[in-house]
N, C-alpha and C positions, 0 to 999 in steps of 0.2 A: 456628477449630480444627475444627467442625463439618465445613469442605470436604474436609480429608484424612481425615474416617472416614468420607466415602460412598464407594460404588461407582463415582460417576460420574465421569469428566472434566470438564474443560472444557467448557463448553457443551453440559455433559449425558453427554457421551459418553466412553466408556472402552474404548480403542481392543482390538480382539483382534489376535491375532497375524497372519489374513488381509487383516486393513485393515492394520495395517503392510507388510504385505507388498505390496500392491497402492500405497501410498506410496510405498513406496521403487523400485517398477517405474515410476511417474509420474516420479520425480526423477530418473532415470537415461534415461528418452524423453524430458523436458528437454531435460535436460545435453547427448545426442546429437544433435538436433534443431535446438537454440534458433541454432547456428552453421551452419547450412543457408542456402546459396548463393540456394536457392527458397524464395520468401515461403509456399506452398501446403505443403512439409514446415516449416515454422519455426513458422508459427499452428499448422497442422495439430496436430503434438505438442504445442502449448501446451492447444489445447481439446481433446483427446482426455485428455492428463494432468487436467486440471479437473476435466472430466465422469467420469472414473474415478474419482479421491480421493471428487471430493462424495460419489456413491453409495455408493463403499465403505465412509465413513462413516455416512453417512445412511438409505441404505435400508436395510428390513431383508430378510432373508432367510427363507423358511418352510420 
């Protein structure tokens, strides 16, 4: 019961409204991408989508 009266999420973190938002821009450059004819736009949006999430989660901002 402790877990829902902290602040935090899941693995610490509780997500703001710009980290969703940068989310849900990764899962739509997926979704457009992932059926790309070229292997170079198909990874391409796969790692560019990863490397955005992580950070937007994870790093912080000052």
């Amino acid at each position: 019961m402790n877990f829902f009266a902290t602040s935090t999420g899941f693995f610490g973190v509780s997500p703001s409204t710009d980290q969703l938002i940068v989310l849900n821009l990764a899962a739509i450059l997926v979704g457009t991408t992932f059926n790309a004819p070229q292997k170079v736009l198909k990874w391409g949006g796969v790692v560019v989508a990863v490397i955005t999430s992580t950070c937007a989660i994870w790093c912080t901002n000052h």
